[in-house]
MINUKOL-760666 format. One record per residue: residue number from 1; x, y, z of N, C-alpha, C, O, CB in turn; residue in three letters. Coordinates in Angstrom, 1 decimal. Glycine has a CB too. Layout:
REM MINUKOL-760666
+-----+--------+--------+--------+--------+--------+--------+--------+--------+--------+--------+--------+--------+--------+--------+--------+------+
! pos !    n_X !    n_Y !    n_Z !   ca_X !   ca_Y !   ca_Z !    c_X !    c_Y !    c_Z !    o_X !    o_Y !    o_Z !   cb_X !   cb_Y !   cb_Z ! code !
+-----+--------+--------+--------+--------+--------+--------+--------+--------+--------+--------+--------+--------+--------+--------+--------+------+
! NUM !      X !      Y !      Z !      X !      Y !      Z !      X !      Y !      Z !      X !      Y !      Z !      X !      Y !      Z !  ALA !
...
+-----+--------+--------+--------+--------+--------+--------+--------+--------+--------+--------+--------+--------+--------+--------+--------+------+
This chain:
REM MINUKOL-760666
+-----+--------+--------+--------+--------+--------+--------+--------+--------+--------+--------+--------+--------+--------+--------+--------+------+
! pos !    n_X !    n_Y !    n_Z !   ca_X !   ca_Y !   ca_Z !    c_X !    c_Y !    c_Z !    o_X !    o_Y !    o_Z !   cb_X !   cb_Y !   cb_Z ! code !
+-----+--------+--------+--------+--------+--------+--------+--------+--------+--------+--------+--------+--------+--------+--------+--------+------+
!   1 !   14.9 !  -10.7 !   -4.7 !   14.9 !   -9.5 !   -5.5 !   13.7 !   -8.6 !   -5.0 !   12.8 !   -9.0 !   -4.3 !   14.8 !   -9.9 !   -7.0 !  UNK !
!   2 !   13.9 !   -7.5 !   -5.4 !   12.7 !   -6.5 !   -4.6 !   13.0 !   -5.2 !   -5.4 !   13.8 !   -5.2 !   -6.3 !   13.1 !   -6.2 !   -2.6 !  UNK !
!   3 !   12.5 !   -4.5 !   -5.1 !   12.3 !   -2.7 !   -5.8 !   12.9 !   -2.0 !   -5.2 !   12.2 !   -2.1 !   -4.2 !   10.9 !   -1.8 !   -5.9 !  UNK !
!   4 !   13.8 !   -1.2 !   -4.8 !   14.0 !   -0.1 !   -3.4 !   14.0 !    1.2 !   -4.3 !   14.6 !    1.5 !   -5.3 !   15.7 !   -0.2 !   -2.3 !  UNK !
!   5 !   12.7 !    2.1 !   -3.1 !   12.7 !    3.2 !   -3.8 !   12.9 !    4.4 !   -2.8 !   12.4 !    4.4 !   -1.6 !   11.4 !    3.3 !   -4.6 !  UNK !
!   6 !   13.6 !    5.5 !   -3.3 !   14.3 !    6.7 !   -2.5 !   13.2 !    7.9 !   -2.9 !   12.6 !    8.3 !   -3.9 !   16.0 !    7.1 !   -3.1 !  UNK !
!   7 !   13.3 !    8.4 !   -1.5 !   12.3 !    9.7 !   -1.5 !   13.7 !   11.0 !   -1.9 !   14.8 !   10.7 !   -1.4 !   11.5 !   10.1 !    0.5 !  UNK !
!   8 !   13.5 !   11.9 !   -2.5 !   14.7 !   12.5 !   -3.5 !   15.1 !   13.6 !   -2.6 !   16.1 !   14.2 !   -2.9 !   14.3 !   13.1 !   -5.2 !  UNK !
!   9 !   14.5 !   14.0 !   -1.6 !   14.5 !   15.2 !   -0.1 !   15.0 !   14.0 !    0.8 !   15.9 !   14.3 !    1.6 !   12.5 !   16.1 !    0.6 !  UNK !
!  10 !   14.7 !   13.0 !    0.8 !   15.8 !   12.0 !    2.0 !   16.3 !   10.8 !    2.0 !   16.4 !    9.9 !    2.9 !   15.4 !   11.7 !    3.2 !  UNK !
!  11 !   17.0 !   11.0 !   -0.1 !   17.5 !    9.8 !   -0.4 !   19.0 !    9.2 !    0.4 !   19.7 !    8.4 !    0.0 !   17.6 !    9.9 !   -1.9 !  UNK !
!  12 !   19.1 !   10.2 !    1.8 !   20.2 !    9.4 !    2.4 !   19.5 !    9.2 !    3.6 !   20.4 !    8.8 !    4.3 !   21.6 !   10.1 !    2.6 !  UNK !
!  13 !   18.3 !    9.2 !    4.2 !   17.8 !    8.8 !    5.3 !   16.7 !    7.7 !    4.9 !   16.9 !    6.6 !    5.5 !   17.2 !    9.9 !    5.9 !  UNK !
!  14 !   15.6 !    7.7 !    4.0 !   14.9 !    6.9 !    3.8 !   14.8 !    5.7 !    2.7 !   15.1 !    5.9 !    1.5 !   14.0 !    7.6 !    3.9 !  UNK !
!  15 !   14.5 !    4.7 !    3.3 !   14.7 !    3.3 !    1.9 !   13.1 !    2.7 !    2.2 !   12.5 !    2.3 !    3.3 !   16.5 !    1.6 !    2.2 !  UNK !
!  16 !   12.6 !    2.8 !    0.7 !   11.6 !    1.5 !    0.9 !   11.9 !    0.6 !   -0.1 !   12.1 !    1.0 !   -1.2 !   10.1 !    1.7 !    0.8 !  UNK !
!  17 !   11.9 !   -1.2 !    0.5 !   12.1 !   -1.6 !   -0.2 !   10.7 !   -2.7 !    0.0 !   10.1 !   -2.9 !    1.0 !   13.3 !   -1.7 !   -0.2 !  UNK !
!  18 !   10.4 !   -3.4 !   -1.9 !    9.1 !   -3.8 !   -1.7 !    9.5 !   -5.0 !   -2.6 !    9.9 !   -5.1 !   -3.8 !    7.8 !   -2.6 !   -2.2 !  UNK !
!  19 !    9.2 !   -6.0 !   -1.6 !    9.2 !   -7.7 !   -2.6 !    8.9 !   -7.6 !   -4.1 !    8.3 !   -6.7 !   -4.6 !    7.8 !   -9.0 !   -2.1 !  UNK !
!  20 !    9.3 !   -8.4 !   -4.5 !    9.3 !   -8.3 !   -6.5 !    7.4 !   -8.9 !   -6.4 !    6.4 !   -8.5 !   -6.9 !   11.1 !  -10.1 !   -7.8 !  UNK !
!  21 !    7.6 !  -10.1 !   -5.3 !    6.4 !  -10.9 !   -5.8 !    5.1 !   -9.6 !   -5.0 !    3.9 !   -9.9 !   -5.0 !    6.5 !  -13.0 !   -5.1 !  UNK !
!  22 !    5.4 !   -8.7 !   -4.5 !    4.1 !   -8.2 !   -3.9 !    3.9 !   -7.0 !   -4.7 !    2.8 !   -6.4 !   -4.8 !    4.1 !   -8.0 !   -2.1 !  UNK !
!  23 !    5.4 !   -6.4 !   -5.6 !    5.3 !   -5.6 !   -6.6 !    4.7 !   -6.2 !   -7.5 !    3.8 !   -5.5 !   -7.9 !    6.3 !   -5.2 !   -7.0 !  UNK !
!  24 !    4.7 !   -7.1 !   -8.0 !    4.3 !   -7.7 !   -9.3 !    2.4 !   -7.7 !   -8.6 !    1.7 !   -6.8 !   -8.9 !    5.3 !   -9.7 !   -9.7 !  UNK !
!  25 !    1.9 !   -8.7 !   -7.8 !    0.7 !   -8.3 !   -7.0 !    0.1 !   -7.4 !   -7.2 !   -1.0 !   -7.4 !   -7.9 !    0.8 !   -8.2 !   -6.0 !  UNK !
!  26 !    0.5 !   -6.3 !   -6.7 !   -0.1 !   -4.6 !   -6.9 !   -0.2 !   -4.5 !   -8.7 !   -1.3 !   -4.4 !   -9.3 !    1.3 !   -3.1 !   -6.1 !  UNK !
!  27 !    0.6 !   -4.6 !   -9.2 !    0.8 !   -4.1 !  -10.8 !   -0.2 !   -5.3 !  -11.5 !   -0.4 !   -5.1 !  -12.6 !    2.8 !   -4.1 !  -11.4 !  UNK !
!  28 !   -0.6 !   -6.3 !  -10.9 !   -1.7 !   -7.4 !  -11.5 !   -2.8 !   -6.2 !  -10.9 !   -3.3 !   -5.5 !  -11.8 !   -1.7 !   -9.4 !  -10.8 !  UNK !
!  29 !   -3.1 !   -6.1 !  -10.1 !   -4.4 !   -5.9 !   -9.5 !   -4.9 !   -4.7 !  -10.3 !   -6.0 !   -4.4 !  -10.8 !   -4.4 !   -5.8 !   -7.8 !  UNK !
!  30 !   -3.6 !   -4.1 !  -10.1 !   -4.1 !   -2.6 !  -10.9 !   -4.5 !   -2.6 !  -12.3 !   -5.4 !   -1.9 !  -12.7 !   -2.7 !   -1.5 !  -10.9 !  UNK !
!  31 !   -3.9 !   -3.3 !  -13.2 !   -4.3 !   -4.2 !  -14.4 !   -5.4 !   -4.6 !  -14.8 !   -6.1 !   -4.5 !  -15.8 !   -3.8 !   -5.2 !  -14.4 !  UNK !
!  32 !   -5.6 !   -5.2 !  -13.3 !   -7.1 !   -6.0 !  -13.7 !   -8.2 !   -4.7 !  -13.6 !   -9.1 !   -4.5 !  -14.4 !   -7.7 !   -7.6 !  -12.3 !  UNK !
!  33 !   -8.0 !   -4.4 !  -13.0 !   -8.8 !   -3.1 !  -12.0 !   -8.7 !   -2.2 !  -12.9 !   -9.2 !   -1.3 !  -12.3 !   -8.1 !   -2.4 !  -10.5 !  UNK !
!  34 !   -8.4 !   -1.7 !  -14.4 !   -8.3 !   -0.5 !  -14.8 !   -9.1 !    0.3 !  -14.9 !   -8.6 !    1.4 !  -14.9 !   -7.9 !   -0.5 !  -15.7 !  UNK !
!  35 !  -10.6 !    0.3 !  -14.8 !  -11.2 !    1.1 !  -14.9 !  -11.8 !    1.8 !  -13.6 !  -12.8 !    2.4 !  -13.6 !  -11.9 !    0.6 !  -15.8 !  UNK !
!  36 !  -11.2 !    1.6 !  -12.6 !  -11.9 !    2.0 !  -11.6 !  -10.7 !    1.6 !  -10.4 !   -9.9 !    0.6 !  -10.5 !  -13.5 !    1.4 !  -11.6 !  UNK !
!  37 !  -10.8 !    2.6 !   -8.9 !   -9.6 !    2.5 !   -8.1 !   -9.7 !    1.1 !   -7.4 !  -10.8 !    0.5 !   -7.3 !   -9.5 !    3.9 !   -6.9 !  UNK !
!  38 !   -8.5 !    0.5 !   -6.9 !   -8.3 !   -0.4 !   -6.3 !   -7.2 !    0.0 !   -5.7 !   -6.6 !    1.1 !   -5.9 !   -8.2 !   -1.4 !   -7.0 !  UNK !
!  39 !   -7.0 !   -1.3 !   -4.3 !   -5.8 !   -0.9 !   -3.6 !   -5.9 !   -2.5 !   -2.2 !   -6.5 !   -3.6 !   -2.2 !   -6.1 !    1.3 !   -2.7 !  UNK !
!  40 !   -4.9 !   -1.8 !   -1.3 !   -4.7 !   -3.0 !   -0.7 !   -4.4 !   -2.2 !    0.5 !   -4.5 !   -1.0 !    0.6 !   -3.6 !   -4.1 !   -1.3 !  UNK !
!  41 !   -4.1 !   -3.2 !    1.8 !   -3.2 !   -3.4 !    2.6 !   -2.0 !   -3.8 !    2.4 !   -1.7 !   -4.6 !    1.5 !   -3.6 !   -3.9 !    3.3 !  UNK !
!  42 !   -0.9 !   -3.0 !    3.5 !    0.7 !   -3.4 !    3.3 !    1.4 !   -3.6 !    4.7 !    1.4 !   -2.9 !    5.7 !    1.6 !   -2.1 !    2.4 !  UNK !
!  43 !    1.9 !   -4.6 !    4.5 !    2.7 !   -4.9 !    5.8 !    4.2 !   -5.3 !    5.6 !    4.7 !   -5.9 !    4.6 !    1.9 !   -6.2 !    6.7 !  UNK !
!  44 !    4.9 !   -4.8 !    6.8 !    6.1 !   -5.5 !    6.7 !    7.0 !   -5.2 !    8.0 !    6.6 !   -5.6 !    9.1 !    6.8 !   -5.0 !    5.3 !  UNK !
!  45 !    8.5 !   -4.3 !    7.9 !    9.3 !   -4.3 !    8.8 !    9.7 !   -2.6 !    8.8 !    9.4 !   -2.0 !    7.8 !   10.4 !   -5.3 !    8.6 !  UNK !
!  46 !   10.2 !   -2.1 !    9.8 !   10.8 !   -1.2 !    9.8 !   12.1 !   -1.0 !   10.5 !   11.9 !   -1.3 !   11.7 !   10.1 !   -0.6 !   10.0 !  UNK !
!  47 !   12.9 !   -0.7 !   10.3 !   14.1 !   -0.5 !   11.1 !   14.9 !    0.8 !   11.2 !   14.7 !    1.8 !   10.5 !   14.9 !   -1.4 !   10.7 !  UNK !
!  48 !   15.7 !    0.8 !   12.0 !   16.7 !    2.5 !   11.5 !   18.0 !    1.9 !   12.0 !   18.0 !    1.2 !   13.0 !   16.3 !    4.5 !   12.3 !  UNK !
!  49 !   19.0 !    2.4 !   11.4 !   20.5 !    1.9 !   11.7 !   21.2 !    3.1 !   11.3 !   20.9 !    3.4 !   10.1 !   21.1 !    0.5 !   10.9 !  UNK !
!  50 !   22.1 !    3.9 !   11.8 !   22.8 !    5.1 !   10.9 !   22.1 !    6.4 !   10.6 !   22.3 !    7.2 !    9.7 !   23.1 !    4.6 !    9.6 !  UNK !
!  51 !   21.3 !    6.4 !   11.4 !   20.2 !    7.7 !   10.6 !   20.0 !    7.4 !    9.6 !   20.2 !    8.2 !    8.7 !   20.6 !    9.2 !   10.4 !  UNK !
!  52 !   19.6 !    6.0 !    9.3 !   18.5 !    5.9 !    8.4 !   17.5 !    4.8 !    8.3 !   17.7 !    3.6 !    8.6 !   19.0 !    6.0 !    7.5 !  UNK !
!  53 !   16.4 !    5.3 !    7.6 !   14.9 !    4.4 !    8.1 !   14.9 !    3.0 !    6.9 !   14.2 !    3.3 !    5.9 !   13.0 !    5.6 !    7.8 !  UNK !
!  54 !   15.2 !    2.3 !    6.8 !   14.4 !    1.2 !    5.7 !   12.6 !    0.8 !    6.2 !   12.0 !    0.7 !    7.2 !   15.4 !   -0.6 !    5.6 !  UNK !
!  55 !   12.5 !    0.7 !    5.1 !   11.1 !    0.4 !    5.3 !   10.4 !   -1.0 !    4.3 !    9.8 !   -0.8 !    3.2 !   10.4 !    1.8 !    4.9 !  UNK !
!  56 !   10.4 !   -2.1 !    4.7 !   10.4 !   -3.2 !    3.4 !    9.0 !   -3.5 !    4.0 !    8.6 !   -3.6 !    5.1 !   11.7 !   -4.8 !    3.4 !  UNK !
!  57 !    8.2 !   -3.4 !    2.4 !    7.0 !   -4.3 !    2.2 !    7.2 !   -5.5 !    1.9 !    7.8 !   -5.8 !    0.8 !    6.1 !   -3.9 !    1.4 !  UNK !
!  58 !    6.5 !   -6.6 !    3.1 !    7.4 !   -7.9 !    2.4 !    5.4 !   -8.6 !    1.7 !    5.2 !   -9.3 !    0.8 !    8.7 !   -9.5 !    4.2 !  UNK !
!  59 !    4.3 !   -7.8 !    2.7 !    2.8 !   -8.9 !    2.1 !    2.1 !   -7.6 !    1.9 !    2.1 !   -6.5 !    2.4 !    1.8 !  -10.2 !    3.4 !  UNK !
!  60 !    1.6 !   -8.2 !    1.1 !   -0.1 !   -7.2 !    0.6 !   -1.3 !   -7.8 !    1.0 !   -1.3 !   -9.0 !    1.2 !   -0.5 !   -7.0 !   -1.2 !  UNK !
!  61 !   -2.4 !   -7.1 !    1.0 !   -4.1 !   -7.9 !    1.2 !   -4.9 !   -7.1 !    0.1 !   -5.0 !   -5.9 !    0.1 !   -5.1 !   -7.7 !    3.1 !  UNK !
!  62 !   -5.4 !   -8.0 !   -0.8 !   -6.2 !   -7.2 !   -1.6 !   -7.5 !   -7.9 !   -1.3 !   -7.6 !   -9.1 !   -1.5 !   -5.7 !   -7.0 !   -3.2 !  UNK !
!  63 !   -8.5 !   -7.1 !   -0.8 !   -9.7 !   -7.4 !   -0.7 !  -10.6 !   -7.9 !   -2.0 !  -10.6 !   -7.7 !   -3.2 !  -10.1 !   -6.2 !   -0.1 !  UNK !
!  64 !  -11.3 !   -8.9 !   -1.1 !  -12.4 !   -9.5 !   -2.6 !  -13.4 !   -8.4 !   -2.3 !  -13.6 !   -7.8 !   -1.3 !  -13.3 !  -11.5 !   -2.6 !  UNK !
!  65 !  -13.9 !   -8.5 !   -3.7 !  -15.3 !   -7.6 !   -4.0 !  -15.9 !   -7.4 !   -3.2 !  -16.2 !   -6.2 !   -3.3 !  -16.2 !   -7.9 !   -4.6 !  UNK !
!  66 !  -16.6 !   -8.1 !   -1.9 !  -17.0 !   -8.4 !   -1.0 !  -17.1 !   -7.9 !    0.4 !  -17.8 !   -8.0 !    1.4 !  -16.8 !   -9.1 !   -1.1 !  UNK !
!  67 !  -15.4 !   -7.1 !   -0.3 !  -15.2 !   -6.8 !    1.3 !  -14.3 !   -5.5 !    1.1 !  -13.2 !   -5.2 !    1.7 !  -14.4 !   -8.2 !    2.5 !  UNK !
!  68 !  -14.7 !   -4.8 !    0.2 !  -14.2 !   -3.1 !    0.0 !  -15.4 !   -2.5 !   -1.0 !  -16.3 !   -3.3 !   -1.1 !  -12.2 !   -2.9 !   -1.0 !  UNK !
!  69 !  -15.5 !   -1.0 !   -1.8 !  -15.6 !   -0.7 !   -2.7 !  -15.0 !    0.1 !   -3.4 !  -14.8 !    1.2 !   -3.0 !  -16.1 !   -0.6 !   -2.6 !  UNK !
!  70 !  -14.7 !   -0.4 !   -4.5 !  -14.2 !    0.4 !   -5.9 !  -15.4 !    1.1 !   -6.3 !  -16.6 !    0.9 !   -6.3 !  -13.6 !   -0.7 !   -7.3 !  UNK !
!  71 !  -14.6 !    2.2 !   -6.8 !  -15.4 !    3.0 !   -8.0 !  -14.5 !    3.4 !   -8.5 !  -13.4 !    2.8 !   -8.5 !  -16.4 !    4.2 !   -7.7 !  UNK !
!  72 !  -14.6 !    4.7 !   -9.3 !  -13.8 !    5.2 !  -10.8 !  -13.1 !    6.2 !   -9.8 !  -12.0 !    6.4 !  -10.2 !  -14.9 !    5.9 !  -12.4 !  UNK !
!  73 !  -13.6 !    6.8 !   -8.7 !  -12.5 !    7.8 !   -8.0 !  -12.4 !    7.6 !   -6.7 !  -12.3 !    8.6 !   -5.9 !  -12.7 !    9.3 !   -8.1 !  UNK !
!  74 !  -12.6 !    6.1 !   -6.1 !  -12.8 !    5.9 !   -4.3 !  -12.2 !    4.5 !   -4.4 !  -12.0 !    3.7 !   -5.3 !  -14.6 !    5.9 !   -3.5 !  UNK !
!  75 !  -11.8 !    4.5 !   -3.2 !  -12.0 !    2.7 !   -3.1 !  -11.7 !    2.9 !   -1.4 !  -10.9 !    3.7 !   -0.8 !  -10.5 !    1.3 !   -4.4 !  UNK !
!  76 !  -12.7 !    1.9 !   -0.9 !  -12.9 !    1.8 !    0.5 !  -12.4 !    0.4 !    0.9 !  -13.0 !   -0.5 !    0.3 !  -14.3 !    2.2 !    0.9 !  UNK !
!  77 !  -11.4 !    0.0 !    1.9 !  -11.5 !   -1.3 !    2.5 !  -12.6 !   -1.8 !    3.7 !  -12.5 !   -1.4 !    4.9 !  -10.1 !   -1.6 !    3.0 !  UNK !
!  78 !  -13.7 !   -2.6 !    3.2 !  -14.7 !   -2.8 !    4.9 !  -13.4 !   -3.0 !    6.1 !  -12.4 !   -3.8 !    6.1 !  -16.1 !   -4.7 !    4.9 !  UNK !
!  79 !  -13.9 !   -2.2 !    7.1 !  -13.4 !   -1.9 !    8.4 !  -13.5 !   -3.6 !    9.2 !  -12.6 !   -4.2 !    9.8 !  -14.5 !   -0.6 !    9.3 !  UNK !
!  80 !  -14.8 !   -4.2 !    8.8 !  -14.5 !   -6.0 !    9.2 !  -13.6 !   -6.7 !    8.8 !  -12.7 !   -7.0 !    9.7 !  -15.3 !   -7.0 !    8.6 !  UNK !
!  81 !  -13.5 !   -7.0 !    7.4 !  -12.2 !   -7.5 !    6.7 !  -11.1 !   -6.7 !    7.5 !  -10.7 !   -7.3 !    8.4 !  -12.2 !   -7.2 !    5.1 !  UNK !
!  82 !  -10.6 !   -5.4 !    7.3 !   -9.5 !   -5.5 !    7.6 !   -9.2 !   -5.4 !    9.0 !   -8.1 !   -5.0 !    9.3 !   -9.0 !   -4.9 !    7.0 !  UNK !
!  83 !  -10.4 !   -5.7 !   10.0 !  -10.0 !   -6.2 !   11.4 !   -9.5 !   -7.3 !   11.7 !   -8.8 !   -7.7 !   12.6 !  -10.9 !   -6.2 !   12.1 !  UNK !
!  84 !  -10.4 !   -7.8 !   10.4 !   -9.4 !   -9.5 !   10.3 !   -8.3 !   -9.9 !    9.9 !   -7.6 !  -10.8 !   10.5 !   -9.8 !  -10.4 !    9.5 !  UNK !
!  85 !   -8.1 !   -9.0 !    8.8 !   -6.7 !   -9.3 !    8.2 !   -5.6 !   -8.4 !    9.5 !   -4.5 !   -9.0 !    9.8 !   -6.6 !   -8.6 !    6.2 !  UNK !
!  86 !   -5.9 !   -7.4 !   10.0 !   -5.3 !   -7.1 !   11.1 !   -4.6 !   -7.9 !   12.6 !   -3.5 !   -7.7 !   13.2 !   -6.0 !   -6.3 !   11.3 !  UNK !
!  87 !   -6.1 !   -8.8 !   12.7 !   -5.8 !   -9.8 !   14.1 !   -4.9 !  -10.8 !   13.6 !   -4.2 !  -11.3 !   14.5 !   -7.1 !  -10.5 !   14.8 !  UNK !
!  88 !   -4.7 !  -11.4 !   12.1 !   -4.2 !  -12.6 !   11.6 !   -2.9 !  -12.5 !   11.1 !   -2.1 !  -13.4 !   10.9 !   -5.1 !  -13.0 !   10.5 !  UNK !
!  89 !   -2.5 !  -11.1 !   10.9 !   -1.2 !  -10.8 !   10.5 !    0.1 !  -10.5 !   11.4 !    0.2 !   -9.7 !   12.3 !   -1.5 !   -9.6 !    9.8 !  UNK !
!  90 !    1.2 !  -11.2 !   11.0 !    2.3 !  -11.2 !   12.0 !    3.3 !  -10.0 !   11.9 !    4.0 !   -9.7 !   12.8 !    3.1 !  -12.5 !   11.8 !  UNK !
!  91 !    3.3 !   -9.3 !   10.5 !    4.1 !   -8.3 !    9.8 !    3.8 !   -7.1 !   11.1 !    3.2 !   -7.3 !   12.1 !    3.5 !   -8.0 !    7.9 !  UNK !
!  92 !    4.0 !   -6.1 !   10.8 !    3.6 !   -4.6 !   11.3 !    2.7 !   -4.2 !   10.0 !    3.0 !   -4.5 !    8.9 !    5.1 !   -3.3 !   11.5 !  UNK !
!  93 !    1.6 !   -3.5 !   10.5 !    0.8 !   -2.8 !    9.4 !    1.9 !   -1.4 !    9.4 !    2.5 !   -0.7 !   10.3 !   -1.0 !   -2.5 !    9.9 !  UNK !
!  94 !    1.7 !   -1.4 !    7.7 !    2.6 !   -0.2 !    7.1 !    1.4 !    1.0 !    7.1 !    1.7 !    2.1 !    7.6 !    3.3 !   -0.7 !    5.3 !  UNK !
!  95 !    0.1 !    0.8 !    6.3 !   -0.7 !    1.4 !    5.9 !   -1.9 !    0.6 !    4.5 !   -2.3 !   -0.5 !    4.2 !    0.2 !    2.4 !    5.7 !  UNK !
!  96 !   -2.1 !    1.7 !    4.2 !   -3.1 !    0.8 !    2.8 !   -2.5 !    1.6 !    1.2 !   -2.2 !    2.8 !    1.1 !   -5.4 !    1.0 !    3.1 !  UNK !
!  97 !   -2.6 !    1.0 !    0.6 !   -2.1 !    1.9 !   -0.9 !   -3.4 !    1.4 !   -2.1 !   -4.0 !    0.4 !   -2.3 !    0.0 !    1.2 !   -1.6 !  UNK !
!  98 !   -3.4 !    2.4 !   -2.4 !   -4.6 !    2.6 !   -3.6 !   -4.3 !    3.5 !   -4.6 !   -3.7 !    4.6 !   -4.4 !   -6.0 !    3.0 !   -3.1 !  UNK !
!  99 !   -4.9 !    3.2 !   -5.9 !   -4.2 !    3.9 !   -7.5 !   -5.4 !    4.9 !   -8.1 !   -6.5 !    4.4 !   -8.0 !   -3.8 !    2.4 !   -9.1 !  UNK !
! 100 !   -5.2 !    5.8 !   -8.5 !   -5.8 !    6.6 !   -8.7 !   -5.8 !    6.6 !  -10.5 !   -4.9 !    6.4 !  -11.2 !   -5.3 !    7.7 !   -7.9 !  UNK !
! 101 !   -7.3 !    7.1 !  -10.9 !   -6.9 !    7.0 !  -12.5 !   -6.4 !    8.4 !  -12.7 !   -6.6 !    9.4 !  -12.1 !   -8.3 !    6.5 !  -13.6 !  UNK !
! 102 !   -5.7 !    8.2 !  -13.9 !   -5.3 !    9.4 !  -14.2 !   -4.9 !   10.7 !  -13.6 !   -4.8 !   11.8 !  -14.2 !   -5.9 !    9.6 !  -14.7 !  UNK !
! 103 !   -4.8 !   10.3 !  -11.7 !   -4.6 !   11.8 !  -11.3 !   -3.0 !   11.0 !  -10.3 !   -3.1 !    9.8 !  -10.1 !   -6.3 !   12.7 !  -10.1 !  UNK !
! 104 !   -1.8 !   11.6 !   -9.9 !   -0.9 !   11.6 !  -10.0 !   -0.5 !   11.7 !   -8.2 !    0.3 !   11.1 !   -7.5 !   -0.5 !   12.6 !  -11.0 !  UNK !
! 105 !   -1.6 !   12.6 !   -7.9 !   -1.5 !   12.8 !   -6.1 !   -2.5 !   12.3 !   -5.3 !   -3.5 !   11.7 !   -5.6 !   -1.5 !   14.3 !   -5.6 !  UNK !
! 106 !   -1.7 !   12.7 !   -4.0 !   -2.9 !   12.5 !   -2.8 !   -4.3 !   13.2 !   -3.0 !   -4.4 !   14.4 !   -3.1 !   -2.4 !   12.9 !   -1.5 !  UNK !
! 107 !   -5.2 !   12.4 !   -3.0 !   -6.9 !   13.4 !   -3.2 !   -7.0 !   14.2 !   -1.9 !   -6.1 !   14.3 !   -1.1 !   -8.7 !   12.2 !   -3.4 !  UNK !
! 108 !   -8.2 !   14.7 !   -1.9 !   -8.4 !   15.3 !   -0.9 !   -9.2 !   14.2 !    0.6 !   -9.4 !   14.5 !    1.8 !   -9.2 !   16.3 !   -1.6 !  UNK !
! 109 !   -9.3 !   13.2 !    0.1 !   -9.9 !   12.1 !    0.9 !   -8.8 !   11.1 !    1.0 !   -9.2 !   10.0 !    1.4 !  -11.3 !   11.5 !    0.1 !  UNK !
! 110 !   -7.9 !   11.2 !    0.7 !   -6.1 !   10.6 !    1.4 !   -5.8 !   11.6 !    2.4 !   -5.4 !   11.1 !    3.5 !   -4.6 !   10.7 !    0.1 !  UNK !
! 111 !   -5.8 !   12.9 !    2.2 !   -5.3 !   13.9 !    3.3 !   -6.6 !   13.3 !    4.6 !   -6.5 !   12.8 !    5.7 !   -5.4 !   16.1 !    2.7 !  UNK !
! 112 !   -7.8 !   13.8 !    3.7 !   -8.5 !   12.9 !    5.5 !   -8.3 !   12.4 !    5.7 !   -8.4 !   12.5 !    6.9 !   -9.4 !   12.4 !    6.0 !  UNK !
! 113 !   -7.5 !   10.7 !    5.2 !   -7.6 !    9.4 !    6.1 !   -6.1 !    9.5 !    6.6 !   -5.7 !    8.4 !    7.2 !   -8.1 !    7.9 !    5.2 !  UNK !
! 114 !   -5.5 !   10.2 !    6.5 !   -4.1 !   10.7 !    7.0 !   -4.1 !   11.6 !    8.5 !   -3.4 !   11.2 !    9.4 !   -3.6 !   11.7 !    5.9 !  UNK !
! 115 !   -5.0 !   12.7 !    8.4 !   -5.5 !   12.9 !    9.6 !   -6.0 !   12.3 !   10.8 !   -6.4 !   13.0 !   11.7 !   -6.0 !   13.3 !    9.4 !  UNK !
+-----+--------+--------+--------+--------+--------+--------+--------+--------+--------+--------+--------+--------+--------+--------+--------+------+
C-alpha cells in the first residue's frame, strides 16, 4: 500500500508514489518535531513508460540530533552524515524533504538549495 500523489499541471505525466510505512515515518517525525522544522532524506526509483514519469519513495533517513539542525524556521542535514547515508544507500537519491511551521511554500532558502 503506498500514497500516489498527482501534480494537477501534469496529472497525466507525473506520479509519485510514497510507501505507507515511510509515509507514516515522515508524519511520526513531524509529530514529534512540532515545534520546530524537521525533515529527512528520500530515496527510491524512477522510471518513464508512455510519457510518463513515476517517481516512488520506497526509504527515508531522518537524522539524529547529532547530525542536522532544527530550529523553528531551518533545519540543516550535516553534509558528514549524509555522505554516509549517501555511500551506504542502494536506492537513487530523490532529494531531502523538510516541514515548515505554518508556512505552506518553498522559503527563500529551498529556492537556494535548488539552485
Amino acid at each position: 500500500m503506498g500514497i500516489l500523489l498527482l501534480f494537477p499541471s501534469q496529472e497525466d505525466t507525473i506520479f509519485i508514489h510514497i510507501e505507507q510505512k515511510v509515509f507514516d515515518s515522515m508524519l511520526d517525525e513531524t509529530t514529534k518535531q512540532n515545534e520546530i522544522e524537521t525533515g529527512g532524506m528520500m530515496f527510491g526509483r524512477i522510471s518513464e513508460a508512455d510519457s510518463q514519469i513515476k517517481i516512488e519513495i520506497l526509504r527515508i533517513y531522518i537524522p539524529p540530533d547529532d547530525s542536522c539542525i532544527r530550529k523553528r524556521s531551518f533545519f540543516e542535514i550535516d553534509p558528514a552524515y549524509a555522505k554516509k547515508v549517501l555511500a551506504s544507500e542502494e536506492f537513487l537519491y530523490l532529494g531531502n524533504w523538510h516541514k515548515h511551521l505554518g508556512y505552506g511554500g518553498p522559503s527563500s532558502g529551498d529556492h537556494q538549495q535548488i539552485r
